[in-house]
C-alpha positions in Angstrom: 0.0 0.0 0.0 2.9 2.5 0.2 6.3 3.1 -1.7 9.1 5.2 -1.0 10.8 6.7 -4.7 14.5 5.5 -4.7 15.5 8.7 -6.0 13.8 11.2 -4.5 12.6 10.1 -1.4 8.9 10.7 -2.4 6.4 8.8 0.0 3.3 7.4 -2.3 0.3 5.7 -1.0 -2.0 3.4 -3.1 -5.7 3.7 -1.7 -7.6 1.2 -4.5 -7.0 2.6 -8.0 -5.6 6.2 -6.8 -1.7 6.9 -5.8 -1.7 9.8 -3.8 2.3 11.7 -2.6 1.9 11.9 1.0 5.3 13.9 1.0 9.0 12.8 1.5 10.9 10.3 3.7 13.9 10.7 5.6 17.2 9.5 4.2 18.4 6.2 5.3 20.8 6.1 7.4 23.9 3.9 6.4 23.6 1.2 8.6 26.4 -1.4 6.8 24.0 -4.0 6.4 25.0 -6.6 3.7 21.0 -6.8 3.0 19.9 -4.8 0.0 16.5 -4.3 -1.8 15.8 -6.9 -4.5 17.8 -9.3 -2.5 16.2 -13.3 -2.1 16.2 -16.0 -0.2 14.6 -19.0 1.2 12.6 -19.4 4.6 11.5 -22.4 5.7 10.9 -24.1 2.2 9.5 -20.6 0.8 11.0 -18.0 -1.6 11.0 -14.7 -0.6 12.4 -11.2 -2.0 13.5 -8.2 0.3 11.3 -5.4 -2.1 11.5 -2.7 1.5 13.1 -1.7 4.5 11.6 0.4 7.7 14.6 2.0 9.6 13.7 2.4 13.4 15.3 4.5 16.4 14.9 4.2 20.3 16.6 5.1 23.1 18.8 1.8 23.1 19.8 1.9 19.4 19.0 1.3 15.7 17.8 -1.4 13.8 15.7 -2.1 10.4 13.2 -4.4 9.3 12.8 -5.6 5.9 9.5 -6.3 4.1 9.9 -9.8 2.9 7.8 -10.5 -0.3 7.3 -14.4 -0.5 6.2 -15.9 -3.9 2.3 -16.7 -2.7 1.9 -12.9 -2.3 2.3 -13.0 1.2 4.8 -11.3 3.9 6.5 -11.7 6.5 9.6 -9.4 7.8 13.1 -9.9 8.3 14.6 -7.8 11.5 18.4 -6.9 12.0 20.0 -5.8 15.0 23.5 -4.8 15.1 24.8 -8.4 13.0 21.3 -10.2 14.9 18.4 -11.0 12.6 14.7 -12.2 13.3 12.3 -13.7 11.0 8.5 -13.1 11.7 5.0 -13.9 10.0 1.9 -12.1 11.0 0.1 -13.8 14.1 -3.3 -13.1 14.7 -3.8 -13.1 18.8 -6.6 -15.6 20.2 -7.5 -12.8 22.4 -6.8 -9.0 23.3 -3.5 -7.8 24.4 -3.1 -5.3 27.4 -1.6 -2.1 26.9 2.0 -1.8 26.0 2.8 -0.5 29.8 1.5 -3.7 31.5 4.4 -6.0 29.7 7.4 -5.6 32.2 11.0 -6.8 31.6 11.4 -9.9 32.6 8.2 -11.1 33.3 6.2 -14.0 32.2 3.1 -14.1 29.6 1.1 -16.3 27.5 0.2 -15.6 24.3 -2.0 -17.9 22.6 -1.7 -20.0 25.2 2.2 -20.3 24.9 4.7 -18.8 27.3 7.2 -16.1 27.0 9.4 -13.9 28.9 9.4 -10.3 28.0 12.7 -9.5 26.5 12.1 -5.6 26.1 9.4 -2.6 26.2 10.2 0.5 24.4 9.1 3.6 22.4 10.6 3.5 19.5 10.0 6.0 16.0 10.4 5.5 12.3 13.5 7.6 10.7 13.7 6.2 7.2 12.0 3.9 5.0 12.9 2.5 1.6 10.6 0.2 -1.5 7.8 -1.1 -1.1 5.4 -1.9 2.3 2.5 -2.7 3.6 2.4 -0.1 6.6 4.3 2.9 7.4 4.1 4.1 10.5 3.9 8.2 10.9 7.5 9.4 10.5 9.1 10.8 13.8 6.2 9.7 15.7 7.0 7.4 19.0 5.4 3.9 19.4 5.6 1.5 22.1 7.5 -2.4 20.6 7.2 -5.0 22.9 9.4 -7.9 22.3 8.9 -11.3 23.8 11.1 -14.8 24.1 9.7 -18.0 23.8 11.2 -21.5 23.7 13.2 -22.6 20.6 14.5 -19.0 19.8 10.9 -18.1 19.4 10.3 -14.3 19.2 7.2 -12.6 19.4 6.9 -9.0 18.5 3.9 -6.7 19.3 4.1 -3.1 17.3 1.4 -1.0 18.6 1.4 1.3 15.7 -2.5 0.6 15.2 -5.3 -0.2 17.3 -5.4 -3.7 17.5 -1.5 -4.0 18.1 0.1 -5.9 14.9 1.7 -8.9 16.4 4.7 -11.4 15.0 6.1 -14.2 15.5 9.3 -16.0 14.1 13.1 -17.2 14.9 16.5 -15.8 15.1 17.9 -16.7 11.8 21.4 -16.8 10.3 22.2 -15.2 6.7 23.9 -18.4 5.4 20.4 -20.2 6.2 18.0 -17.9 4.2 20.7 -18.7 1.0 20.6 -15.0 0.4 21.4 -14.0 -3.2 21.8 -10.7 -4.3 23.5 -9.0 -1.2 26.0 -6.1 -1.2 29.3 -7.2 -2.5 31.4 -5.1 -0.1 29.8 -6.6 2.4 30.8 -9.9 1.3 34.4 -8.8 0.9 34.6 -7.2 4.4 33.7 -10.8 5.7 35.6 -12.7 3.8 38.2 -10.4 4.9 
């Protein structure tokens, strides 16, 4: 439903038949990721293609999610952290979720009947965006992200960006096990390096 311009930055939103510019988007910031748009992989037994990014501050750092086109039409997104990445799929709750402010570190939960530990709360804000996605969140704008830890390296994420929260849920992944094609070649060469 939205696309950011490559070029100039231009923010577009598709509401049925009618594009609309809803302004422009922050630059990226240079984050030395060796993901790039256009780049594809595999995730459990399903081809996907990295076709936008979301770029995300808070108070603890930086990080970037990528919207993660698989070839059924559907999506999932691929987070990275500092070297750290997380793949979710959308999750639809059995039930409704409390308020951001009643998840404390630490703590336990269920969520659809599965526990998990709260691994962090915070407010976070979109800076930058990039190619094609299915939300954008309003630029500048803080958020709360709740992040949860289940068994198995299972992460679920709940963004409150809309009213009912959007929740994930997913794995910590490794590059070499999406077989990633199309990533930036001096990030390859600094590795091999």
């Amino acid at each position: 439903t939205h696309a950011v311009c490559g070029y100039c930055q231009s923010t577009v939103v598709r509401q049925g038949d009618v594009l609309s510019r809803i302004g422009k988007m922050a630059e990226l910031f240079d984050d030395h990721s060796p993901l790039q748009l256009m780049a594809s992989g595999t995730y459990n037994k399903r081809n996907f293609t990295l076709i936008g990014r979301l770029q995300y501050k808070a108070t603890e750092g930086t990080w970037a999610e990528w919207n993660a086109l698989f070839d059924d039409g559907t999506s999932g997104w691929l987070a990275e952290d500092n070297g750290a990445y997380v793949f979710t799929l959308p999750l639809a709750p059995q039930s409704a979720l409390p308020e951001a402010a009643r998840f404390r570190v630490g703590a336990r939960t269920a969520i659809n009947g599965k526990p998990f530990t709260v691994a962090s709360n915070v407010q976070a804000m979109l800076i930058s965006a990039q190619g094609e996605l299915p939300k954008l969140p309003p630029l500048g704008q803080a958020f709360d992200v709740v992040e949860l830890r289940g068994e198995n390296a299972e992460v679920l994420s709940i963004d409150y960006t809309q009213e009912p929260p959007a929740v994930s849920q997913g794995t910590a992944v490794q590059l070499d096990d999406l077989a990633l094609k199309g990533l930036k070649d001096e990030s390859s060469k600094e590795e091999k390096g």
